[in-house]
Predicted model as a PDB file, atoms N, CA, C, CB and O in Angstrom, pLDDT in the B-factor column:
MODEL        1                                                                  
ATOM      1  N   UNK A   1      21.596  13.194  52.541  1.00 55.00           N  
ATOM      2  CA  UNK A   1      22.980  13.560  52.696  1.00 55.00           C  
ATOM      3  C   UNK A   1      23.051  14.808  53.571  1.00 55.00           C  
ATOM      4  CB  UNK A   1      23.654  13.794  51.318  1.00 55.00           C  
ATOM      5  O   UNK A   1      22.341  15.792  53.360  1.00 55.00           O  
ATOM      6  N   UNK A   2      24.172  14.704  54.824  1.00 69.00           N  
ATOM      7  CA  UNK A   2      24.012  15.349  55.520  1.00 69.00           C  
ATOM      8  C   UNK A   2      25.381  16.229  55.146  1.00 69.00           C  
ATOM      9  CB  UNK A   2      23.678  14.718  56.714  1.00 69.00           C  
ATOM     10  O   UNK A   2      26.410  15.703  54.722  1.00 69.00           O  
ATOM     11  N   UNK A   3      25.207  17.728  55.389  1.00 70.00           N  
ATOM     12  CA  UNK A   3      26.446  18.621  55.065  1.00 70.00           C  
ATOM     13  C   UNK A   3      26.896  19.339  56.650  1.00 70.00           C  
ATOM     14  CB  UNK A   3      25.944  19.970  53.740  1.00 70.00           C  
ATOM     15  O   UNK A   3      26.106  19.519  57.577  1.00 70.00           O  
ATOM     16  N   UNK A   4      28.226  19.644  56.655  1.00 77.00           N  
ATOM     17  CA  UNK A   4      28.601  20.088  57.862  1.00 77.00           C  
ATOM     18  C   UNK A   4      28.843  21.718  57.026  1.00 77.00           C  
ATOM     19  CB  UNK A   4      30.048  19.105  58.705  1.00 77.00           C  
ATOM     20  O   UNK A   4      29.699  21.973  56.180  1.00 77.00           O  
ATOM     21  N   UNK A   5      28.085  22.388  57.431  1.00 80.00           N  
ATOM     22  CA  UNK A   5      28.097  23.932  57.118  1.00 80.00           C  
ATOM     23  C   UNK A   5      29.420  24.508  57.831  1.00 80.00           C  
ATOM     24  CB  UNK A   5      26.640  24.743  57.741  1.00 80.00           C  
ATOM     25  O   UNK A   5      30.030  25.314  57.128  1.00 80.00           O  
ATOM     26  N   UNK A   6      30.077  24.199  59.321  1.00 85.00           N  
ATOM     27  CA  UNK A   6      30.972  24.741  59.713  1.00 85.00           C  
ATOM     28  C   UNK A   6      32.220  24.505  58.936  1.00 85.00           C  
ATOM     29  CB  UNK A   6      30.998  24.486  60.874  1.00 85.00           C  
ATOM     30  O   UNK A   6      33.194  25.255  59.005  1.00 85.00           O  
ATOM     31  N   UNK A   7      32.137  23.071  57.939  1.00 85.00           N  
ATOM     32  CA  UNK A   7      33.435  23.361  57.564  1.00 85.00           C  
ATOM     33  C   UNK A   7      33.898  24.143  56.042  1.00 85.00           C  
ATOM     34  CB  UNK A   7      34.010  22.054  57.661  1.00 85.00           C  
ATOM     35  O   UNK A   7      33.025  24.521  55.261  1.00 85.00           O  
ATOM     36  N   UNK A   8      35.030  24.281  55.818  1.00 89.00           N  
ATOM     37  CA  UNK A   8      35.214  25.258  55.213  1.00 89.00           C  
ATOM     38  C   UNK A   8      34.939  24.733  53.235  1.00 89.00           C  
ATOM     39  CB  UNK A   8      36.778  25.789  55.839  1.00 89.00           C  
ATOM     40  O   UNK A   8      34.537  23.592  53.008  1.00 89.00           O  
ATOM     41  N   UNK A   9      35.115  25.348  52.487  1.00 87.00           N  
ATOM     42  CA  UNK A   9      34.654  24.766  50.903  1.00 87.00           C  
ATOM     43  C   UNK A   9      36.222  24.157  50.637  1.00 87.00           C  
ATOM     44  CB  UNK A   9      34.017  26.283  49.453  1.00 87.00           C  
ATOM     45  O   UNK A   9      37.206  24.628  51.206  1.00 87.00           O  
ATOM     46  N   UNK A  10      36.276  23.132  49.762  1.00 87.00           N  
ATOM     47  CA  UNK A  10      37.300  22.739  48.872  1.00 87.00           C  
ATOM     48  C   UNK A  10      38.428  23.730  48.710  1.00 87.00           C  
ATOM     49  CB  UNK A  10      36.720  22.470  47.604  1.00 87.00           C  
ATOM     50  O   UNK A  10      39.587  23.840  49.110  1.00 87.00           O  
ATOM     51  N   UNK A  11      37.347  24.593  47.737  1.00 89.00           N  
ATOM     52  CA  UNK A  11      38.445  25.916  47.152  1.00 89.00           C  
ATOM     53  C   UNK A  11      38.643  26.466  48.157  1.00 89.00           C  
ATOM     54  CB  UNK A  11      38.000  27.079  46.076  1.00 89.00           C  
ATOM     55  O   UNK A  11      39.348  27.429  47.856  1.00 89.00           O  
ATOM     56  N   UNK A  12      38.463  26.472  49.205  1.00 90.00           N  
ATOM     57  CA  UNK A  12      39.093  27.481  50.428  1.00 90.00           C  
ATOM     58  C   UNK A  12      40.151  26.847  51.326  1.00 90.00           C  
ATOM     59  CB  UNK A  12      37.899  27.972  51.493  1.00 90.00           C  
ATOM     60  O   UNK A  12      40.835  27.368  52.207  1.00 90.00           O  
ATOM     61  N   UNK A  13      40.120  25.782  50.947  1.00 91.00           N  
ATOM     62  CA  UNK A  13      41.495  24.393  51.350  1.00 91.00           C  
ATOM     63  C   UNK A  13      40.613  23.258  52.341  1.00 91.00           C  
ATOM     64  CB  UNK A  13      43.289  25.219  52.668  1.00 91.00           C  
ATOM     65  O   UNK A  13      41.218  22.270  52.758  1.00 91.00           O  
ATOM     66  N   UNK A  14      39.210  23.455  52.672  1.00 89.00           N  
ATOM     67  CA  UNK A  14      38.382  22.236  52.898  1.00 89.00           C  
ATOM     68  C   UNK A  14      38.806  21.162  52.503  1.00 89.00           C  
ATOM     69  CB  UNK A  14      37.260  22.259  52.421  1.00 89.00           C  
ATOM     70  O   UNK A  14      39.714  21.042  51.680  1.00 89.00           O  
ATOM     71  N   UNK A  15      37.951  19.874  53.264  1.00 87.00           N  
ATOM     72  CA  UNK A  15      38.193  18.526  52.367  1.00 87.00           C  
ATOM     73  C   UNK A  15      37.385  18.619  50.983  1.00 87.00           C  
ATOM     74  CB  UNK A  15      37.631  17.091  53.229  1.00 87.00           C  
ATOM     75  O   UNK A  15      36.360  19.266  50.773  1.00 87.00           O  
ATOM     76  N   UNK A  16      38.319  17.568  49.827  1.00 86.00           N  
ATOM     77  CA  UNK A  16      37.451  17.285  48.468  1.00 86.00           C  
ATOM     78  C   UNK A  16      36.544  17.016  48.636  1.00 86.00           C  
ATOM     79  CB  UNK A  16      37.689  16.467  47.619  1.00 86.00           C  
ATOM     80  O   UNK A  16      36.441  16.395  49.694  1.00 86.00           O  
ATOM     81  N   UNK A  17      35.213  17.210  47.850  1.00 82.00           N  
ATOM     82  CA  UNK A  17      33.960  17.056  47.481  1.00 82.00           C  
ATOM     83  C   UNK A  17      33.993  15.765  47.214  1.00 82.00           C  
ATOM     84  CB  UNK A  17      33.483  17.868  46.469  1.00 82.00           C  
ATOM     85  O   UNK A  17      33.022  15.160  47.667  1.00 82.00           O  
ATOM     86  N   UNK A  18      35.069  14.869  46.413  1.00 86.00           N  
ATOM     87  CA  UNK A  18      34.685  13.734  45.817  1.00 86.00           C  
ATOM     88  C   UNK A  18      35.962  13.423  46.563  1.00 86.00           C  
ATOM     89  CB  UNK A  18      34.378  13.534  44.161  1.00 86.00           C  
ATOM     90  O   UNK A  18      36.787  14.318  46.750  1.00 86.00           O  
ATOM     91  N   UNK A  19      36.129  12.376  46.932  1.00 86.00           N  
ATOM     92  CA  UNK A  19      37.006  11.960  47.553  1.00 86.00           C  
ATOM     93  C   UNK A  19      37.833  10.667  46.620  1.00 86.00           C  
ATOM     94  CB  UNK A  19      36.363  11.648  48.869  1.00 86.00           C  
ATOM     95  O   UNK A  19      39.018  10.336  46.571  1.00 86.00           O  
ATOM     96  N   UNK A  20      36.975  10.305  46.146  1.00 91.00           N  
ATOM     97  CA  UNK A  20      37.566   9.195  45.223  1.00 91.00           C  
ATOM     98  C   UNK A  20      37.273   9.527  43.764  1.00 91.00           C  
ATOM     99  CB  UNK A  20      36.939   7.724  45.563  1.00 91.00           C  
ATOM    100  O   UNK A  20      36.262  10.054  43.300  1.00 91.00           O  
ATOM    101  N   UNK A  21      38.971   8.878  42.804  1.00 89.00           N  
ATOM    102  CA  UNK A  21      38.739   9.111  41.416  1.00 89.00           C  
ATOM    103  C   UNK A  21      37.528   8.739  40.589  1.00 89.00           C  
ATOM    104  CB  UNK A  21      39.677   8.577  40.859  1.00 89.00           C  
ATOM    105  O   UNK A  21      36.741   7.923  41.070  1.00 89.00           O  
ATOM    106  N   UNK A  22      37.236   9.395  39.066  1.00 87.00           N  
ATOM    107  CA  UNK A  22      36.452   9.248  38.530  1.00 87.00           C  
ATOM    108  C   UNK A  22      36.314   7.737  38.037  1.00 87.00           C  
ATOM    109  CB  UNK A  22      36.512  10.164  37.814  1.00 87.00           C  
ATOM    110  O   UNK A  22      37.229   7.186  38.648  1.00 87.00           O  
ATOM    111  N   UNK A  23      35.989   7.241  37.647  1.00 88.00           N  
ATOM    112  CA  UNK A  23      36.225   5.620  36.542  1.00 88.00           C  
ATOM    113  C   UNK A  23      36.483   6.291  35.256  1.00 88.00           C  
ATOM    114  CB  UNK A  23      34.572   4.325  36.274  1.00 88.00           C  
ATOM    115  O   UNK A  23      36.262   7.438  34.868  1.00 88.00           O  
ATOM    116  N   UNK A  24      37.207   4.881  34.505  1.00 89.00           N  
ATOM    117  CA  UNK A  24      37.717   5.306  33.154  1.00 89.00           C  
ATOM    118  C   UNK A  24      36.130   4.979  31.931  1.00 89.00           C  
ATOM    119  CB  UNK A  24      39.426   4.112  32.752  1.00 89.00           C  
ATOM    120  O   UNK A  24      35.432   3.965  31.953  1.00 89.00           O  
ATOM    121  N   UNK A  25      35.984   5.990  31.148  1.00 86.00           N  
ATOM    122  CA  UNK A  25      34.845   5.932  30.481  1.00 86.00           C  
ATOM    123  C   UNK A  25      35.041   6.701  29.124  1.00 86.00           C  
ATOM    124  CB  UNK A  25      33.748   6.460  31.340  1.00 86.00           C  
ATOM    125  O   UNK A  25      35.750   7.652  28.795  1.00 86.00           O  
ATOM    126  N   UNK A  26      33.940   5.744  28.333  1.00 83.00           N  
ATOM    127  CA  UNK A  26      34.333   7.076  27.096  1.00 83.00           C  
ATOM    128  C   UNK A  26      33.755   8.444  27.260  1.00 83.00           C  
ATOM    129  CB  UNK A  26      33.756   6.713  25.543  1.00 83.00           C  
ATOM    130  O   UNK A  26      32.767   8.767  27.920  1.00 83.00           O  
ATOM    131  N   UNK A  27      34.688   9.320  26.412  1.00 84.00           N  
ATOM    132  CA  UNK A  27      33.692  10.991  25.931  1.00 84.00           C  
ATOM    133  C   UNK A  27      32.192  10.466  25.235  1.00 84.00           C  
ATOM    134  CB  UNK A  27      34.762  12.207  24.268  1.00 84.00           C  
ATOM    135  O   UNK A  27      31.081  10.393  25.760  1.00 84.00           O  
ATOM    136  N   UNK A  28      32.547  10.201  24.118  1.00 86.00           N  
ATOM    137  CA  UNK A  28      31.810   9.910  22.971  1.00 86.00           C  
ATOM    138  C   UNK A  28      31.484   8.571  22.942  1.00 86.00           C  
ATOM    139  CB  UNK A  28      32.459  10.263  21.815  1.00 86.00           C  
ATOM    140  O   UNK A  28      32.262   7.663  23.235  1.00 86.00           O  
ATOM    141  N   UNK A  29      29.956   8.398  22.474  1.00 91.00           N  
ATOM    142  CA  UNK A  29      29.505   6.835  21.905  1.00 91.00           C  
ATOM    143  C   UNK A  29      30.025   6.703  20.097  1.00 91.00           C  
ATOM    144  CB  UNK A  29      27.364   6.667  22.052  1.00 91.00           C  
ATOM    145  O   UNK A  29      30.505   7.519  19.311  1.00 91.00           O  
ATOM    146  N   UNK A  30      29.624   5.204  19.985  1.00 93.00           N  
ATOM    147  CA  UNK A  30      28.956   5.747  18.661  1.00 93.00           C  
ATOM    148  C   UNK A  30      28.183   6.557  17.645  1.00 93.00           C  
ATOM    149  CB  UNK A  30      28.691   5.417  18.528  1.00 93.00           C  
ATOM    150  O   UNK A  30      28.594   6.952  16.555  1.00 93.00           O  
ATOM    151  N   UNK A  31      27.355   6.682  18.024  1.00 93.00           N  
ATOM    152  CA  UNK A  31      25.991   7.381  17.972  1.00 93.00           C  
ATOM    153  C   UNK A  31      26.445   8.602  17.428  1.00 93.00           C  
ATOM    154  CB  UNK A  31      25.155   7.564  19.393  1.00 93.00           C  
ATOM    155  O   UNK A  31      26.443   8.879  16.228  1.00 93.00           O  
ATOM    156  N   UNK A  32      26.941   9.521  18.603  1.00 92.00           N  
ATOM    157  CA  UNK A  32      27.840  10.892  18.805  1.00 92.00           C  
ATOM    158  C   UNK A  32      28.824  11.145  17.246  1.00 92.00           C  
ATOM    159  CB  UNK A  32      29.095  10.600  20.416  1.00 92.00           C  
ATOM    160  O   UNK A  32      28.696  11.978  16.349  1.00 92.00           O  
ATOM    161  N   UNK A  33      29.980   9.819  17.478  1.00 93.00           N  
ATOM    162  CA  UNK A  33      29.973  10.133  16.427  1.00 93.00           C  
ATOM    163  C   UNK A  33      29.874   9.538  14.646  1.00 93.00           C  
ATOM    164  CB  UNK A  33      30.714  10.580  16.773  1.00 93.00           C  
ATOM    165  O   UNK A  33      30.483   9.819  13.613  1.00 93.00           O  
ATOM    166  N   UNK A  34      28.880   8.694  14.974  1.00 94.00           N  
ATOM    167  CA  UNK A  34      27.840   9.025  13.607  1.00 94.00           C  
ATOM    168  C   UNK A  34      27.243  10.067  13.080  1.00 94.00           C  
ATOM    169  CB  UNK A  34      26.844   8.495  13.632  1.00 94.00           C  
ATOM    170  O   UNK A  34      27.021  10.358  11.904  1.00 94.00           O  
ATOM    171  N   UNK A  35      26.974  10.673  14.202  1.00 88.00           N  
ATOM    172  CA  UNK A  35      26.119  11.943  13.763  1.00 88.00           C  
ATOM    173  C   UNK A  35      26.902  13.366  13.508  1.00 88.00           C  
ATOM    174  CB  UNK A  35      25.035  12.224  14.939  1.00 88.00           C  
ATOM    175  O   UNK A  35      26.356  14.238  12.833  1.00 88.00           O  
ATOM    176  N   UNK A  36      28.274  13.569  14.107  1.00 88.00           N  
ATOM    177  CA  UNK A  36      29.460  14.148  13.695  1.00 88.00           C  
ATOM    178  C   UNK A  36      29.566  14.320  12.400  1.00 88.00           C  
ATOM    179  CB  UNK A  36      30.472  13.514  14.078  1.00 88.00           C  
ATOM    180  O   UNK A  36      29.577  15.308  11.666  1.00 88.00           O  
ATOM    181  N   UNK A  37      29.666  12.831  12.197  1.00 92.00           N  
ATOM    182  CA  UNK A  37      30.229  12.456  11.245  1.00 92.00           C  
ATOM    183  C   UNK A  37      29.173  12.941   9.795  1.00 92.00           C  
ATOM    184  CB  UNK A  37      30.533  10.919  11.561  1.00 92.00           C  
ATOM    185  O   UNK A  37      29.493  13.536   8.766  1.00 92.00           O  
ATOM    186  N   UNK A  38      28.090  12.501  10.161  1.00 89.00           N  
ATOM    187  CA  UNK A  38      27.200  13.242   8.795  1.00 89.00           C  
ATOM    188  C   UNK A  38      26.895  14.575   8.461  1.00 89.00           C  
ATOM    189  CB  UNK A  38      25.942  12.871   8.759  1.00 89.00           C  
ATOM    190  O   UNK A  38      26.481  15.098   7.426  1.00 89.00           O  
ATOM    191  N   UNK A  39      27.241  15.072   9.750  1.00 87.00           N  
ATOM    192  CA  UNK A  39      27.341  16.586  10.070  1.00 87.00           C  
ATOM    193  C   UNK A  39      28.322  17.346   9.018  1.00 87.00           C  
ATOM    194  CB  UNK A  39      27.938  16.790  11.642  1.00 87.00           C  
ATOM    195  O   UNK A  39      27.892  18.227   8.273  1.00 87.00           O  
ATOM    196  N   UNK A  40      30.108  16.791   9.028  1.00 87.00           N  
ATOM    197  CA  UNK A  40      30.715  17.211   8.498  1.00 87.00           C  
ATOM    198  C   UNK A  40      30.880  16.488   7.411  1.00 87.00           C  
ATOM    199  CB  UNK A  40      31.460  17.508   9.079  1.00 87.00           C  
ATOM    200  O   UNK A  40      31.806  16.927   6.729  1.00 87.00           O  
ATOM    201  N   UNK A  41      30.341  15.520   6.948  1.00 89.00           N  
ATOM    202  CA  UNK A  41      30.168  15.273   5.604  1.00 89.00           C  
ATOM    203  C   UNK A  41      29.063  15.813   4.949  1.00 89.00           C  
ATOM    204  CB  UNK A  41      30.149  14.041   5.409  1.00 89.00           C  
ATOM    205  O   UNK A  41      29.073  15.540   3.749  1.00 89.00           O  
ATOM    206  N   UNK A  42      28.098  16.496   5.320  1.00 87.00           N  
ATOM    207  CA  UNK A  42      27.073  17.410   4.150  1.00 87.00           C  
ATOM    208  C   UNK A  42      27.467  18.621   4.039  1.00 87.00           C  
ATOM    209  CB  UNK A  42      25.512  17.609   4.477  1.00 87.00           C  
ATOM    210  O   UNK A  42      26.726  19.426   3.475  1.00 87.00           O  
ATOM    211  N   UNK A  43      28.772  19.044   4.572  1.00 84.00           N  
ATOM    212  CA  UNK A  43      29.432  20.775   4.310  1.00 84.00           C  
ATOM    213  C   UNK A  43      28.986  22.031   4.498  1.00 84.00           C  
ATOM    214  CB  UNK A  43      29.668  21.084   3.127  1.00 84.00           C  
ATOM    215  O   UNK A  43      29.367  23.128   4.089  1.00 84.00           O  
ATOM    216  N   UNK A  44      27.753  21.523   5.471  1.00 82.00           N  
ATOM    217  CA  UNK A  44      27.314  22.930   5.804  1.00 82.00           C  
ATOM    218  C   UNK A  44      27.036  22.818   7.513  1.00 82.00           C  
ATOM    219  CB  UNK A  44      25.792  23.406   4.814  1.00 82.00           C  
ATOM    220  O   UNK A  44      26.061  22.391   8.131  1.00 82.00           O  
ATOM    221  N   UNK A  45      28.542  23.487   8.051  1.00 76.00           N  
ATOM    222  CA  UNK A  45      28.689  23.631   9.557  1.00 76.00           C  
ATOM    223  C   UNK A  45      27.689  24.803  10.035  1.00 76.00           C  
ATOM    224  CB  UNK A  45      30.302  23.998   9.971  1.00 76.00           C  
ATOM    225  O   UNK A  45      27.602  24.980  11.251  1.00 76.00           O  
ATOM    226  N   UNK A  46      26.916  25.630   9.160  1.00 80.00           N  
ATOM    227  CA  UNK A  46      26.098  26.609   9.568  1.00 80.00           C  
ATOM    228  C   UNK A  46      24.764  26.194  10.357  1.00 80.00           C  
ATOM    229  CB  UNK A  46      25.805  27.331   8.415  1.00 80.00           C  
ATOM    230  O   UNK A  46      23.716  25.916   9.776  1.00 80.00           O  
ATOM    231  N   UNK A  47      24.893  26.187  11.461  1.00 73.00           N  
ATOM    232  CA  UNK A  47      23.718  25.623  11.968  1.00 73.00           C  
ATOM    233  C   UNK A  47      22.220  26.110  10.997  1.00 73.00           C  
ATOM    234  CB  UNK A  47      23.686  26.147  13.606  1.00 73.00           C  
ATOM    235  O   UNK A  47      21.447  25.263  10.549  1.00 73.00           O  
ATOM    236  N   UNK A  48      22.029  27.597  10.805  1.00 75.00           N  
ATOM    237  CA  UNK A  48      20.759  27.837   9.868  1.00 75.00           C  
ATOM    238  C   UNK A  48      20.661  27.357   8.462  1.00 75.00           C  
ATOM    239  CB  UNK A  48      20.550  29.221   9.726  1.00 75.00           C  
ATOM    240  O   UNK A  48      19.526  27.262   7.994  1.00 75.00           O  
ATOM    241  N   UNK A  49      22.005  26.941   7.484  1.00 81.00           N  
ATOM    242  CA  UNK A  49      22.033  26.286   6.524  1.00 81.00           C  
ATOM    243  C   UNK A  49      21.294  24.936   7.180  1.00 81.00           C  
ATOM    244  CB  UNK A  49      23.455  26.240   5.927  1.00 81.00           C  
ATOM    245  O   UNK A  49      20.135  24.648   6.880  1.00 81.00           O  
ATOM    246  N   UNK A  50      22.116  24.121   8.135  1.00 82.00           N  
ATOM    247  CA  UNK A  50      21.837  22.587   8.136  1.00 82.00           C  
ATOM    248  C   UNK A  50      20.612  22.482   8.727  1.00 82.00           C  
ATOM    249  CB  UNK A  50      22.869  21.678   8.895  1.00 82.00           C  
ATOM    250  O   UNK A  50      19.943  23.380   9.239  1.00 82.00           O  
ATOM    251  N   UNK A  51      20.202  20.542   8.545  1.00 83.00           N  
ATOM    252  CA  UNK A  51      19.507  19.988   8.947  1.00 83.00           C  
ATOM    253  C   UNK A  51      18.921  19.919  10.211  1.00 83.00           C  
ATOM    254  CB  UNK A  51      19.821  19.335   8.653  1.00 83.00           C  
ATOM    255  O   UNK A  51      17.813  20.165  10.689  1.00 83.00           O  
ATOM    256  N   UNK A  52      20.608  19.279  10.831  1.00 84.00           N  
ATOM    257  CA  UNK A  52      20.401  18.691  12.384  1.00 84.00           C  
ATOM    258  C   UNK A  52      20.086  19.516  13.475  1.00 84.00           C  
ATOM    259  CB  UNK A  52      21.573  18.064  12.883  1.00 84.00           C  
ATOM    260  O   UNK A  52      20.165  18.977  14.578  1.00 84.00           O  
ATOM    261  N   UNK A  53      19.744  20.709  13.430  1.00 82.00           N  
ATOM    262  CA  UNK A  53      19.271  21.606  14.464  1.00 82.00           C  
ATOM    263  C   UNK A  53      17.584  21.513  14.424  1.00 82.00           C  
ATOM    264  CB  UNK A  53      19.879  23.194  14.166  1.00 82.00           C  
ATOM    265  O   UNK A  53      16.736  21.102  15.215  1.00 82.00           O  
ATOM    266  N   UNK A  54      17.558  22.032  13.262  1.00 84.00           N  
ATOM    267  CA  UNK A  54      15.972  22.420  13.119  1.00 84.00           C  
ATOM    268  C   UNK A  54      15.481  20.513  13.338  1.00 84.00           C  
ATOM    269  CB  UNK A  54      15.445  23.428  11.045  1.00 84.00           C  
ATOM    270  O   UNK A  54      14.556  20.133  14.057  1.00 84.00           O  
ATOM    271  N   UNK A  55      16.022  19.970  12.845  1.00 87.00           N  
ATOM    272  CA  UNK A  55      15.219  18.320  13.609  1.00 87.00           C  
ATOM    273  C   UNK A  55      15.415  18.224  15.313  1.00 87.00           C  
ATOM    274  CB  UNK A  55      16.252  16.550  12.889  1.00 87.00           C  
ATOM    275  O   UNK A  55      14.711  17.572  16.084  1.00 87.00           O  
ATOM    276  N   UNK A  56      16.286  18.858  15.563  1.00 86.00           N  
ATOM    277  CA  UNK A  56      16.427  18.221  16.957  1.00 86.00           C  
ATOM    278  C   UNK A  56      15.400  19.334  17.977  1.00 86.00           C  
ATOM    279  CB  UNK A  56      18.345  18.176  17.488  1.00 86.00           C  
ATOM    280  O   UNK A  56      14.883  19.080  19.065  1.00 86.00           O  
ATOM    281  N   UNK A  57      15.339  20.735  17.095  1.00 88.00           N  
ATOM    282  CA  UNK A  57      14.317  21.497  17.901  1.00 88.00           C  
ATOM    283  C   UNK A  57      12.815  20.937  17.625  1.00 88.00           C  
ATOM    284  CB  UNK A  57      14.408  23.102  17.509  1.00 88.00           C  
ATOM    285  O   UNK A  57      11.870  21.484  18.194  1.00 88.00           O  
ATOM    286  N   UNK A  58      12.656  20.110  16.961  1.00 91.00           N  
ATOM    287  CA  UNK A  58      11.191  19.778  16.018  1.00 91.00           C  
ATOM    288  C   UNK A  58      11.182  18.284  17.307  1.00 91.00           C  
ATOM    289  CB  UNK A  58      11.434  19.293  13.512  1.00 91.00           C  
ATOM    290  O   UNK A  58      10.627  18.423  18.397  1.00 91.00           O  
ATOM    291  N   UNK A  59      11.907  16.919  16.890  1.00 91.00           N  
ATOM    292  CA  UNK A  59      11.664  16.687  18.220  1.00 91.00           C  
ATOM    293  C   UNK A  59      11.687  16.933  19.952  1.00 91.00           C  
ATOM    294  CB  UNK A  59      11.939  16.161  18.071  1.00 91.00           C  
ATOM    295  O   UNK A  59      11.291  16.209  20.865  1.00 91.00           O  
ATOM    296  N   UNK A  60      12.238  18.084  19.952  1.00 91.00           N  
ATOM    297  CA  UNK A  60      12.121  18.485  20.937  1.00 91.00           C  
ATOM    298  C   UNK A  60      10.700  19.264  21.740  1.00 91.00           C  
ATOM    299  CB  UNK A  60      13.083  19.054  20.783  1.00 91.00           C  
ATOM    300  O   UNK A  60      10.296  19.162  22.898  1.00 91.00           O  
ATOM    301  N   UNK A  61      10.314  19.852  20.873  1.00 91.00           N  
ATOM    302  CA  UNK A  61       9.282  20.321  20.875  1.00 91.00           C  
ATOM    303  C   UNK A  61       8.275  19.164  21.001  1.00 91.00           C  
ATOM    304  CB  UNK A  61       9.205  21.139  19.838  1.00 91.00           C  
ATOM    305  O   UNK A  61       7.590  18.949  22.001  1.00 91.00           O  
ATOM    306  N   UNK A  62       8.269  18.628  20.154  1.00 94.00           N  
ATOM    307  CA  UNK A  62       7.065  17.186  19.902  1.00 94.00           C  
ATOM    308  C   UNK A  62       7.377  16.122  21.623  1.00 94.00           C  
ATOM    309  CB  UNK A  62       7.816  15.779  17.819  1.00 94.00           C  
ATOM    310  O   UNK A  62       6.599  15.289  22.090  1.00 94.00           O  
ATOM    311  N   UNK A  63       8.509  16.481  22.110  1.00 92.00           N  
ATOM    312  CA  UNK A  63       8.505  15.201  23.257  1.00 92.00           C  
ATOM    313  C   UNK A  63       7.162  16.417  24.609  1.00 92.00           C  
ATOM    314  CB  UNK A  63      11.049  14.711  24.183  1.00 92.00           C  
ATOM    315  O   UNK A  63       6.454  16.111  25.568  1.00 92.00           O  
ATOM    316  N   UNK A  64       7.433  17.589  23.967  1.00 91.00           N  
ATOM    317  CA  UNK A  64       6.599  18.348  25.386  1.00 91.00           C  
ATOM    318  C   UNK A  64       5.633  18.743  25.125  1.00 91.00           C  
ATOM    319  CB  UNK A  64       7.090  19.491  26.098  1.00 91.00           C  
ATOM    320  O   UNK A  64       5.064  19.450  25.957  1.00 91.00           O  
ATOM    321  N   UNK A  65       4.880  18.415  23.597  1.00 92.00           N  
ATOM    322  CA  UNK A  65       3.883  18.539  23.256  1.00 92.00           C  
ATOM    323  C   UNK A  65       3.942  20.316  22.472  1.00 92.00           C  
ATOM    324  CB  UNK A  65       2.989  18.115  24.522  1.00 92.00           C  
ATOM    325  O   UNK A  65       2.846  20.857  22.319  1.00 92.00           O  
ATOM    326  N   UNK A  66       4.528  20.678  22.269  1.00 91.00           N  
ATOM    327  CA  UNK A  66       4.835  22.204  22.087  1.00 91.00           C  
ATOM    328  C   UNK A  66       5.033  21.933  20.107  1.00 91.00           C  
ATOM    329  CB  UNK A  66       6.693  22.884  23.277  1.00 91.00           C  
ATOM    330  O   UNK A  66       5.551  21.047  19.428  1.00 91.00           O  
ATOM    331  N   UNK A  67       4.134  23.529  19.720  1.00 90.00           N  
ATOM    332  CA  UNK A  67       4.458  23.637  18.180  1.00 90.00           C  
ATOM    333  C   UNK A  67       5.707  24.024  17.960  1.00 90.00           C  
ATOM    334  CB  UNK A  67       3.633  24.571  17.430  1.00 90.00           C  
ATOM    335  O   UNK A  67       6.137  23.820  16.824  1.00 90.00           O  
ATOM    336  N   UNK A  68       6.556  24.632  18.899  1.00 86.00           N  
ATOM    337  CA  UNK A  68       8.135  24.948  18.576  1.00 86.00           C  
ATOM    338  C   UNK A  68       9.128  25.025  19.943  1.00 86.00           C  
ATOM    339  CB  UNK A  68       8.229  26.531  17.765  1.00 86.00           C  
ATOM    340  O   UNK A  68       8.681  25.597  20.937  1.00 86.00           O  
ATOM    341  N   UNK A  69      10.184  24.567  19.966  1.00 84.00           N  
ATOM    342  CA  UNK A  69      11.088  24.615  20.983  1.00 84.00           C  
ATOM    343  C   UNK A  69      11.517  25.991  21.018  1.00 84.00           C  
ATOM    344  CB  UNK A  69      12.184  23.663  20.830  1.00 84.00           C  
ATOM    345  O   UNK A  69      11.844  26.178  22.190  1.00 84.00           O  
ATOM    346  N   UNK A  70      11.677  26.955  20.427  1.00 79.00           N  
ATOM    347  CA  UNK A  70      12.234  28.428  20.519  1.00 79.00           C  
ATOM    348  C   UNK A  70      11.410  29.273  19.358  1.00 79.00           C  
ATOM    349  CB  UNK A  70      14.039  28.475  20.217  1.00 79.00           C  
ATOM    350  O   UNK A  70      11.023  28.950  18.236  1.00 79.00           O  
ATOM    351  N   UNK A  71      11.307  30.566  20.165  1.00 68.00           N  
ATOM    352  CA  UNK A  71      10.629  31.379  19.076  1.00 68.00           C  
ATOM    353  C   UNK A  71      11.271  31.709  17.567  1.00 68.00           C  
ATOM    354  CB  UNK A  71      10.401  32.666  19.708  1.00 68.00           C  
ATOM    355  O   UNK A  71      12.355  32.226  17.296  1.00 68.00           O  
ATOM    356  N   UNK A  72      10.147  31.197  16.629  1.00 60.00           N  
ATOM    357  CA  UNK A  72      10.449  31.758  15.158  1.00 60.00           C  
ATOM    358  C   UNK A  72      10.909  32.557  14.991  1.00 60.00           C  
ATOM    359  CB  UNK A  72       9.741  32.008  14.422  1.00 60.00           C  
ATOM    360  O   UNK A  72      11.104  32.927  13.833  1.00 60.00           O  
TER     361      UNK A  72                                                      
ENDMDL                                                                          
END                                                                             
């Protein structure tokens, strides 16, 4: 992709970046919110109370081979 540097940016009244609209799509899957959803049904929005953090740093860690995604 080739860029013309002489012309000016969008925000400066340039042509749009995207020239054509987005498509219609969802925010959210299922998935998203299933997991919402169990989130605010075990009553603890505190990320250091709950579950779903410390699992998602644990596989996270495990996909890069690492004993922890962020320091203890």
């Amino acid at each position: 992709m080739n860029f013309d540097l002489s012309q000016k940016l969008a925000v400066e009244g340039g042509p749009k970046a995207k020239q054509t609209p987005f498509g219609p799509r969802r925010r959210h899957g299922d998935l998203d919110k299933q997991y919402l959803a169990e989130v605010i049904d075990s009553d603890v929005l505190f990320f250091y109370l709950g579950t779903k953090v410390r699992a998602f740093e644990k596989r996270f860690a495990e996909m890069y081979g690492k004993k922890h995604c962020i320091e203890p």
